[in-house]
C-alpha positions as a Markdown table, in Angstrom:
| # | Residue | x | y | z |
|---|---|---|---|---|
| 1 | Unk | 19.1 | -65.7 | 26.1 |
| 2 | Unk | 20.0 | -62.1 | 26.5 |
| 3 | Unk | 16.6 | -60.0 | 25.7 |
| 4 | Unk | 15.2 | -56.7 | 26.7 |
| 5 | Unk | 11.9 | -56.8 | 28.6 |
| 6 | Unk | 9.5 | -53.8 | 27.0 |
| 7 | Unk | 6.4 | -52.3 | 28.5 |
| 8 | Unk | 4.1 | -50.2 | 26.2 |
| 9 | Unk | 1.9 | -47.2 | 26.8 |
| 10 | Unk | -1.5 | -46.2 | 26.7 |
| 11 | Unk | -3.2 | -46.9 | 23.2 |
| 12 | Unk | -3.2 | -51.2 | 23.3 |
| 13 | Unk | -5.9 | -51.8 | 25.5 |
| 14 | Unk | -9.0 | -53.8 | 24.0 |
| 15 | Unk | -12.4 | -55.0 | 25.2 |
| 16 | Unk | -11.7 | -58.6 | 26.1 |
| 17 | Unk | -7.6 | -58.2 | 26.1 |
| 18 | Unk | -6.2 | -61.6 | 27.8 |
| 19 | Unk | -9.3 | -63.5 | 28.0 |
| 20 | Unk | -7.2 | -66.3 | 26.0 |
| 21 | Unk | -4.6 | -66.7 | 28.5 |
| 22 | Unk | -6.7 | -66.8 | 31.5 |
| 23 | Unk | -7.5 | -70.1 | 31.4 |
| 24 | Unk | -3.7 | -71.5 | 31.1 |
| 25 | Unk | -1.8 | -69.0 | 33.2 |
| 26 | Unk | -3.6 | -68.2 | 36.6 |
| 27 | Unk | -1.5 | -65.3 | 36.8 |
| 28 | Unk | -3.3 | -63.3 | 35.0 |
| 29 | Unk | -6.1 | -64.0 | 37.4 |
| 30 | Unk | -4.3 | -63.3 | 40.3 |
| 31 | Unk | -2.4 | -60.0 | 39.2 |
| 32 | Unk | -5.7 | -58.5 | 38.5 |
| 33 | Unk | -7.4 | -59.4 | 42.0 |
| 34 | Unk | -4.7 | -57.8 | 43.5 |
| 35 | Unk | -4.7 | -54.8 | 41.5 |
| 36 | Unk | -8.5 | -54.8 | 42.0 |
| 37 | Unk | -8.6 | -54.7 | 45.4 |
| 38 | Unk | -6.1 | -52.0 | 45.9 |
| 39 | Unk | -8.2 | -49.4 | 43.3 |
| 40 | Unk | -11.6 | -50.7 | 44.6 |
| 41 | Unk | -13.5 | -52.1 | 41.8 |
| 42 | Unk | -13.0 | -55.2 | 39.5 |
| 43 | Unk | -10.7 | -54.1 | 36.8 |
| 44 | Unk | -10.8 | -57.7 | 35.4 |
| 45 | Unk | -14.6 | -57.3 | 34.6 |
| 46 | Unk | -14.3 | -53.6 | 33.3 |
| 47 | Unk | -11.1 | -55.0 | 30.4 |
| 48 | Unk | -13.7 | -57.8 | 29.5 |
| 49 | Unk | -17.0 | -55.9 | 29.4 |
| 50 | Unk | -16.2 | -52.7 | 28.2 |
| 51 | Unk | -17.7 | -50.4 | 27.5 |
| 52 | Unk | -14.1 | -49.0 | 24.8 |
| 53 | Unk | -15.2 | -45.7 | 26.1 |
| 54 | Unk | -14.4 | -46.5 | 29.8 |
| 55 | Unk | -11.4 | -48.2 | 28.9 |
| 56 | Unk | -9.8 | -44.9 | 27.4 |
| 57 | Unk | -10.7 | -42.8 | 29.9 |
| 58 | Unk | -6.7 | -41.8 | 30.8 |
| 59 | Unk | -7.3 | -42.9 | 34.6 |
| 60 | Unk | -8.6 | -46.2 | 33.9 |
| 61 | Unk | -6.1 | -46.8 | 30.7 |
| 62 | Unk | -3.0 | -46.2 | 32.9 |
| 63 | Unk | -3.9 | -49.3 | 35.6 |
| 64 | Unk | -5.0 | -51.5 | 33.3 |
| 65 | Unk | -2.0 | -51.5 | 31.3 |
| 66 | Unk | 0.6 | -51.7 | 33.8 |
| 67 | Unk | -1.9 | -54.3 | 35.6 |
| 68 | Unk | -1.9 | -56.2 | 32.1 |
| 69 | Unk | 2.0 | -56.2 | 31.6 |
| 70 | Unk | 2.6 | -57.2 | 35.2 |
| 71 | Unk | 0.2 | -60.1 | 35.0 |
| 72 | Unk | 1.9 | -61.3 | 31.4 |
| 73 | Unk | 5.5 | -61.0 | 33.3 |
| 74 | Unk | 4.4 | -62.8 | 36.0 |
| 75 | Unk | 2.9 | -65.4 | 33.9 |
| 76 | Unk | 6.3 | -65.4 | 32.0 |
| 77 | Unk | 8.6 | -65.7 | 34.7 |
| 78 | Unk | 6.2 | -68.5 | 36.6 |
| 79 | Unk | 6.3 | -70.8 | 33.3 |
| 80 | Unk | 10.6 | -71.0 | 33.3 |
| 81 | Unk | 10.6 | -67.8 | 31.4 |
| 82 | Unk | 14.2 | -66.2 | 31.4 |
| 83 | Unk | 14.5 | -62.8 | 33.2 |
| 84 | Unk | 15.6 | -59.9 | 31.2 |
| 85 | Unk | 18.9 | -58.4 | 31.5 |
| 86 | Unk | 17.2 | -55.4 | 31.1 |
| 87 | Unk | 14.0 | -53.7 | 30.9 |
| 88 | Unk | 12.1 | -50.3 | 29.4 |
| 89 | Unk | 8.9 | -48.8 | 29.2 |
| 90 | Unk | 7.0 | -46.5 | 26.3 |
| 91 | Unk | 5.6 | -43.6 | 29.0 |
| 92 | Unk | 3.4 | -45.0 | 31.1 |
| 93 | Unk | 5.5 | -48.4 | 30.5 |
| 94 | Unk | 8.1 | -47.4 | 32.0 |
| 95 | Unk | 6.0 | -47.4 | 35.7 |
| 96 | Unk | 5.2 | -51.3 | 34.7 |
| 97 | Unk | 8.8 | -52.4 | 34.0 |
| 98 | Unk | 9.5 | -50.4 | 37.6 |
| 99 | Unk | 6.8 | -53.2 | 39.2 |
| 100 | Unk | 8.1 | -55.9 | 37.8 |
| 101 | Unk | 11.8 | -55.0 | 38.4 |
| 102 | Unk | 10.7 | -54.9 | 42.4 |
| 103 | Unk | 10.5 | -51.2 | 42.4 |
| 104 | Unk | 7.1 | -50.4 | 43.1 |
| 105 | Unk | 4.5 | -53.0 | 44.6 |
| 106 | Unk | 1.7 | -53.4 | 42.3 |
| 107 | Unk | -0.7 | -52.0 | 44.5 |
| 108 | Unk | 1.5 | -48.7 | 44.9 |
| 109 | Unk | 2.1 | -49.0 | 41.0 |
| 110 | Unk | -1.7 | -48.9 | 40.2 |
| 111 | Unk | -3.0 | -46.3 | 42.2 |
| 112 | Unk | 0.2 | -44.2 | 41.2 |
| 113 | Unk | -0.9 | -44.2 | 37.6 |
| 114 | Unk | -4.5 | -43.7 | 38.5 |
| 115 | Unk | -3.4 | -40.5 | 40.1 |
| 116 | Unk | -1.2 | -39.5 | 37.1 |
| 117 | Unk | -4.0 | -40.2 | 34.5 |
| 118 | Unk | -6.1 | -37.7 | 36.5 |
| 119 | Unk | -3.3 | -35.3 | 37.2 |
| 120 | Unk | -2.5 | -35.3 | 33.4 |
| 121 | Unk | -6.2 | -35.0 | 32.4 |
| 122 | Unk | -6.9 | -31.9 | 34.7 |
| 123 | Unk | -4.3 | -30.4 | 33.9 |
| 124 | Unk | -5.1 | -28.6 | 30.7 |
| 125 | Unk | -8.6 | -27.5 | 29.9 |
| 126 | Unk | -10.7 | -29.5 | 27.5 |
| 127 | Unk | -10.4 | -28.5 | 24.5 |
| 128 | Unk | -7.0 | -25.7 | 25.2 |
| 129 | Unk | -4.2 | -29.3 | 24.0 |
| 130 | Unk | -3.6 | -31.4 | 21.4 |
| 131 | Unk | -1.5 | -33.6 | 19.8 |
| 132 | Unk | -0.5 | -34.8 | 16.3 |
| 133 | Unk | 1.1 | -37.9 | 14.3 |
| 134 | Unk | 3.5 | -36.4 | 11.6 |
| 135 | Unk | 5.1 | -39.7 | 8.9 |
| 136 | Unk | 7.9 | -39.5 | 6.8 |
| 137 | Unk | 9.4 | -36.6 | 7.7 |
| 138 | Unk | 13.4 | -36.4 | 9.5 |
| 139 | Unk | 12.8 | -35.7 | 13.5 |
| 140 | Unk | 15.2 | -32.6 | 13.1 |
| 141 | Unk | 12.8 | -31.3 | 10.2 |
| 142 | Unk | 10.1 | -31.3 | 12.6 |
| 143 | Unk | 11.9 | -29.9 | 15.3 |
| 144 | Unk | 12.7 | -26.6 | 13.2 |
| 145 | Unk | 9.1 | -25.9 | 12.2 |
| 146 | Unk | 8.0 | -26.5 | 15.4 |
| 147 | Unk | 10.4 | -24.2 | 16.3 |
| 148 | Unk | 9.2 | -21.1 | 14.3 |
| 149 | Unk | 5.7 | -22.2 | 15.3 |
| 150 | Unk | 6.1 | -21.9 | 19.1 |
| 151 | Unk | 7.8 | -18.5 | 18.0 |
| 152 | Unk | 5.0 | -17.0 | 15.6 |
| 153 | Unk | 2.5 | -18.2 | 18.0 |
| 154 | Unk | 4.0 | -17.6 | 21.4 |
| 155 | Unk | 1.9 | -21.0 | 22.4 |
| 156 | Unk | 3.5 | -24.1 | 23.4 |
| 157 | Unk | 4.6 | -26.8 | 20.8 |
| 158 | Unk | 7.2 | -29.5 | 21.0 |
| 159 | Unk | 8.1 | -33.2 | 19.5 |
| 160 | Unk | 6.8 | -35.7 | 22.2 |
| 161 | Unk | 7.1 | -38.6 | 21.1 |
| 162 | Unk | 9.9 | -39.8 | 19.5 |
| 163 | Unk | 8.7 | -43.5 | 18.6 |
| 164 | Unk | 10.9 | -44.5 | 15.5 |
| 165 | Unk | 12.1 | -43.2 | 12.5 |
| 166 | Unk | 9.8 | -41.1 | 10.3 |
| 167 | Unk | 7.3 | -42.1 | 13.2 |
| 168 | Unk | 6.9 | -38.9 | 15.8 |
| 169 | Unk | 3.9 | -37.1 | 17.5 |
| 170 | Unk | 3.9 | -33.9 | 18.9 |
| 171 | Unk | 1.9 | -31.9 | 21.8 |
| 172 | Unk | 1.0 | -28.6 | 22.7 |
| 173 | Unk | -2.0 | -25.7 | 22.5 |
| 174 | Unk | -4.5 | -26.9 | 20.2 |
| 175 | Unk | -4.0 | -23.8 | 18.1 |
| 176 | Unk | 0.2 | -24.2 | 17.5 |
| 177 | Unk | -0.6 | -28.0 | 16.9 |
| 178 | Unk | -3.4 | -26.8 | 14.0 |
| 179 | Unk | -0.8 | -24.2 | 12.8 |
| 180 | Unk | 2.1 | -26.4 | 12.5 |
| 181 | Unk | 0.1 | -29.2 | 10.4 |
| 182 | Unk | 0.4 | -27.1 | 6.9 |
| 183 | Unk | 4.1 | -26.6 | 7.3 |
| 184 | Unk | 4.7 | -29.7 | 8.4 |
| 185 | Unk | 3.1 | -31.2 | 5.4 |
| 186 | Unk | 5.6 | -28.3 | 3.0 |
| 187 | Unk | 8.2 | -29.4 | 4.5 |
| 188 | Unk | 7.7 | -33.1 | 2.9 |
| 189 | Unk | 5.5 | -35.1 | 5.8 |
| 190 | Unk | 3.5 | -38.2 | 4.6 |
| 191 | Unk | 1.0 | -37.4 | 7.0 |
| 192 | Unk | 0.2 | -35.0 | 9.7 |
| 193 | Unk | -3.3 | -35.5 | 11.4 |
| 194 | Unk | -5.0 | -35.2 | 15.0 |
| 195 | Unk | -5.1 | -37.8 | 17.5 |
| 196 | Unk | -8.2 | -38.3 | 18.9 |
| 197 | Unk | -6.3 | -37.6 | 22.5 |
| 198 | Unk | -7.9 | -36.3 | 25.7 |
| 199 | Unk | -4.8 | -33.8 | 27.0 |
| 200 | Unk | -0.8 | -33.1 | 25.3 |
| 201 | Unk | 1.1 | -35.9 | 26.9 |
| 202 | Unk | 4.4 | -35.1 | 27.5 |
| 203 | Unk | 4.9 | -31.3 | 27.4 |
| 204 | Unk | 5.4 | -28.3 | 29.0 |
| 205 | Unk | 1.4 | -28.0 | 29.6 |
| 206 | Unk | 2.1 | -31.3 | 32.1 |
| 207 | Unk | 3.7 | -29.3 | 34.3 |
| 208 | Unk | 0.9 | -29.2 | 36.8 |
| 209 | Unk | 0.2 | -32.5 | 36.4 |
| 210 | Unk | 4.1 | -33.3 | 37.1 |
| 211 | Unk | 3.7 | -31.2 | 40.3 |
| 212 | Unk | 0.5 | -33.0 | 41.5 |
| 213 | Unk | 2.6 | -36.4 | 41.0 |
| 214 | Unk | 5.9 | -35.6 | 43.1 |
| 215 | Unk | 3.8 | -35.3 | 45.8 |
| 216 | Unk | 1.5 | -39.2 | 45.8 |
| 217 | Unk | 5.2 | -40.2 | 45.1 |
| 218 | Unk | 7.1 | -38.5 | 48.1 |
| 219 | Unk | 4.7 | -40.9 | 49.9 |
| 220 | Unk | 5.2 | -44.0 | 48.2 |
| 221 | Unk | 8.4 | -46.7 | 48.8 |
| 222 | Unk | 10.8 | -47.2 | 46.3 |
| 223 | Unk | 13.3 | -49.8 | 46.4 |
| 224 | Unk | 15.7 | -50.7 | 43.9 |
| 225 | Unk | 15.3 | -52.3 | 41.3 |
| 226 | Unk | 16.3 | -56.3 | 40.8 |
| 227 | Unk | 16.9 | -55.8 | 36.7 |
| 228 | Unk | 18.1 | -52.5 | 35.7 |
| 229 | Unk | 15.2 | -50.5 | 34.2 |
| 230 | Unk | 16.6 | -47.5 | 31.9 |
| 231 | Unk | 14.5 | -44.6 | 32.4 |
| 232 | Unk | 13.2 | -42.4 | 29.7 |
| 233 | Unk | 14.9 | -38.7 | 31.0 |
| 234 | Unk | 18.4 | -40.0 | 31.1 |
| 235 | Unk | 17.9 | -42.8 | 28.9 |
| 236 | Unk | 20.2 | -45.1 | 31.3 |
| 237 | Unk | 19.5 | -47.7 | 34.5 |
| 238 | Unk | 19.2 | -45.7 | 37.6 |
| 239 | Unk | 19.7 | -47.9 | 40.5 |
| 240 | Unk | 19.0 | -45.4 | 43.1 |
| 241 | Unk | 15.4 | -45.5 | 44.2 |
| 242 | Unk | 15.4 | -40.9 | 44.7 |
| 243 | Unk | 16.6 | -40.7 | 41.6 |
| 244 | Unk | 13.7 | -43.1 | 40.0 |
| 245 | Unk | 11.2 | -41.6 | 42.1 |
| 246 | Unk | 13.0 | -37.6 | 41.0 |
| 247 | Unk | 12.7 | -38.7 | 37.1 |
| 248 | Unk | 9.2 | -40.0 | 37.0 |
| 249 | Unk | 8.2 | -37.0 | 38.2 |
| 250 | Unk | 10.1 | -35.1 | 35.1 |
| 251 | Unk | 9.0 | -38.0 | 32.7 |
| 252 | Unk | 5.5 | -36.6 | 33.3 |
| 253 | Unk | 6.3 | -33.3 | 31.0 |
| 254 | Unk | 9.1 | -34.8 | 28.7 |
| 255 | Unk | 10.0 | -36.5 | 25.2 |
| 256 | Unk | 9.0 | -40.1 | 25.0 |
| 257 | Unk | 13.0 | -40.8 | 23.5 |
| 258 | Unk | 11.4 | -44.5 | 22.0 |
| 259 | Unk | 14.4 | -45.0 | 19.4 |
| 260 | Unk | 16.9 | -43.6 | 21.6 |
| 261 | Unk | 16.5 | -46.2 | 24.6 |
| 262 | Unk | 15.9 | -49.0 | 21.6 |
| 263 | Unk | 19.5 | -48.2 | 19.7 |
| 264 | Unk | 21.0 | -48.0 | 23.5 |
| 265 | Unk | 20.0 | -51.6 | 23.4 |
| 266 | Unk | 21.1 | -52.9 | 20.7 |
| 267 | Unk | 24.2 | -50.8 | 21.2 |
| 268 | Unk | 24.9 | -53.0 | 24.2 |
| 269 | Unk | 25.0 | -56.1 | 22.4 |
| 270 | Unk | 21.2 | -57.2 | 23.1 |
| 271 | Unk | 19.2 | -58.7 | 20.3 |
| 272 | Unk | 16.0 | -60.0 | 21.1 |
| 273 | Unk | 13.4 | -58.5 | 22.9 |
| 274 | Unk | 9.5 | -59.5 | 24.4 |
| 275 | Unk | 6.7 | -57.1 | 24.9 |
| 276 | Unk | 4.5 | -57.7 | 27.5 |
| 277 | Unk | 1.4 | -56.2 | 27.3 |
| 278 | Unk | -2.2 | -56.9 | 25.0 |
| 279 | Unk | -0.7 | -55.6 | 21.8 |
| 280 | Unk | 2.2 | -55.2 | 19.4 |
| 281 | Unk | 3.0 | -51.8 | 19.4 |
| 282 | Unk | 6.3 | -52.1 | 20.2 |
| 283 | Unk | 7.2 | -54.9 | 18.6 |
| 284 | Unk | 6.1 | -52.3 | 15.6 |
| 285 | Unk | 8.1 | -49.3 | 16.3 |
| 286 | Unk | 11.2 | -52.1 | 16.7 |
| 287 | Unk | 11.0 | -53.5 | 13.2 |
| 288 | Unk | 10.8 | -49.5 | 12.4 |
| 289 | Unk | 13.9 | -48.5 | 14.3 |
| 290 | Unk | 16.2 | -51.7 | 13.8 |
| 291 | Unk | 14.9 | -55.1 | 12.8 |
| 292 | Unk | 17.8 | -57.1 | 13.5 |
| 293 | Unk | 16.3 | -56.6 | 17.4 |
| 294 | Unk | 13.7 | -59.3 | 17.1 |
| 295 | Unk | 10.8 | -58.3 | 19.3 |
| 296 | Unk | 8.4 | -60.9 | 20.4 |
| 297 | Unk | 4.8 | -59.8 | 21.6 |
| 298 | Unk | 2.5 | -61.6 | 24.1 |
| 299 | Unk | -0.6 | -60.5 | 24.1 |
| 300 | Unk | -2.1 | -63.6 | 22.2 |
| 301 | Unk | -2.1 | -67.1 | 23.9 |
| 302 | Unk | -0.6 | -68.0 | 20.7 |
| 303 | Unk | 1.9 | -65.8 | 20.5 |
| 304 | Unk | 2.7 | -65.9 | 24.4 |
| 305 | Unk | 3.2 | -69.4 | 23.9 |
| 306 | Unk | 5.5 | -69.2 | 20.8 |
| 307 | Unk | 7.7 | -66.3 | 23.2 |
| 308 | Unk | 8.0 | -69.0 | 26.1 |
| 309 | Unk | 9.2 | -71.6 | 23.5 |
| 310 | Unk | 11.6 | -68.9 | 21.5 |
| 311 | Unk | 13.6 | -67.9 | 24.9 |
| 312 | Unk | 13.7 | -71.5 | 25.7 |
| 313 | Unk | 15.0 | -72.7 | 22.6 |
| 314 | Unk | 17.9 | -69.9 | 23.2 |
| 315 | Unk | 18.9 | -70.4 | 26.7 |
């Protein structure tokens, strides 16, 4: 079976995420021991006890999902799943699908993203970002009153995420972000509201942050990777382990290009897809973008199983 492997982001985890599978697949077990012991505290205890609180705090959220879609990969690939032909990753997803493509060890990979959560957290004042859904409206629409925002304001505003069509989110100073809502909302938006977010992810504010991160990664091995991984900046699979490591750095401060890297993909022929990690957010934004790409989640024992049985059915 031909299939795309896809990581997602901060925003799935959940008190109790994979306590179903635990039992079955002692992967899950294992992958969080070892990520465990290379942060220093149980991180297996903290996704099953809580509190929510501590689990969205940005430095936590970061190893815990790339620790949760590692441990589902691992499971997959232990229990005759197929390996992708290639992989991708929503932000922070993209470190995961790095780790499981041999990139990064796991232990590297987790205390990599706990550094970027704090690097991104620190680096605007509480309070001075924020960042905004906007529905229904064209991604060029949005661009041009952003535009004449970031001009009448002289404050930093700019599209972010770019998830799937009439889906997009945007960053910046807190006071653009309130400015642009009205116009946003003239110009024919469904919806454009707050997210109850900590920093603004993925724009030019992250600089700092991005800075703070080349550095932890200068000392960090990279090798390349076993399935090509497409990164988000170029929005193709690098194979050389500098360049990885160079557009990670840049990723920190940059567009999430969602339904870009999807449409690559389907553009190449490929027409399934699994998402490993506790939700379905993905699998979401795919039926959104093209639903001829069947995306499978396997976040559910249920639905994990079902996955395993789908790519075997198709090999």
């Amino acid at each position: 079976m031909a299939y795309a492997a896809f990581f997602p982001g901060q925003g799935s985890q959940t008190v109790g995420m994979l306590a179903d599978l635990l039992p079955v697949y002692t992967e899950i077990e294992s992958t969080f021991a070892e990520a465990s012991e290379a942060l220093g505290y149980d991180l297996w205890a903290l996704a099953q006890q809580g509190p929510t609180e501590a689990l969205s705090q940005t430095e936590v959220t970061q190893p815990l999902m790339l620790t949760a879609g590692v441990a589902l990969f691992r499971a997959w690939t232990a229990h005759d799943g197929p390996l992708p032909q290639v992989m991708a990753g929503h932000s922070l997803g993209e470190y995961t699908a790095l780790t499981c493509a041999g990139t990064l060890s796991l232990a590297d990979a987790v205390r990599v993203v706990r550094a970027r959560g704090q690097f991104m957290q620190s680096a605007v004042p509480a309070g001075t970002g924020a960042m905004a859904a906007v529905i229904g409206l064209d991604d060029a629409l949005i661009e041009e009153v952003l535009a004449q925002v970031a001009l009448d304001t002289g404050r930093v505003i700019e599209a972010v995420n770019y998830n799937a069509p009439g889906q997009l989110v945007i960053a910046g100073h807190a006071e653009a972000v309130e400015a642009a809502l009205p116009g946003l909302k003239a110009a024919g938006a469904k919806r454009a509201l707050p997210l109850p977010v900590s920093a603004p992810f993925h724009c030019a504010l992250m600089r700092p942050a991005a800075e703070q991160l080349a550095s932890v990664l200068a000392d960090v091995s990279f090798q390349a990777p076993v399935v090509p991984v497409v990164q988000n900046v170029s929005l193709r699979p690098e194979t050389d382990p500098d360049v990885i490591r160079a557009q990670l750095v840049t990723q920190t401060y940059s567009p999430v290009r969602w339904t870009d890297t999807v449409r690559q993909l389907i553009d190449l022929g490929l027409t399934r897809a699994v998402e490993f990690g506790p939700g379905a957010v993905l699998s979401g934004l795919v039926k959104r973008i093209d639903p001829t790409l069947a995306c499978l989640p396997t976040g559910q024992l249920a639905a994990f199983d079902e996955a395993i049985k789908q790519s075997k059915e198709c090999v």
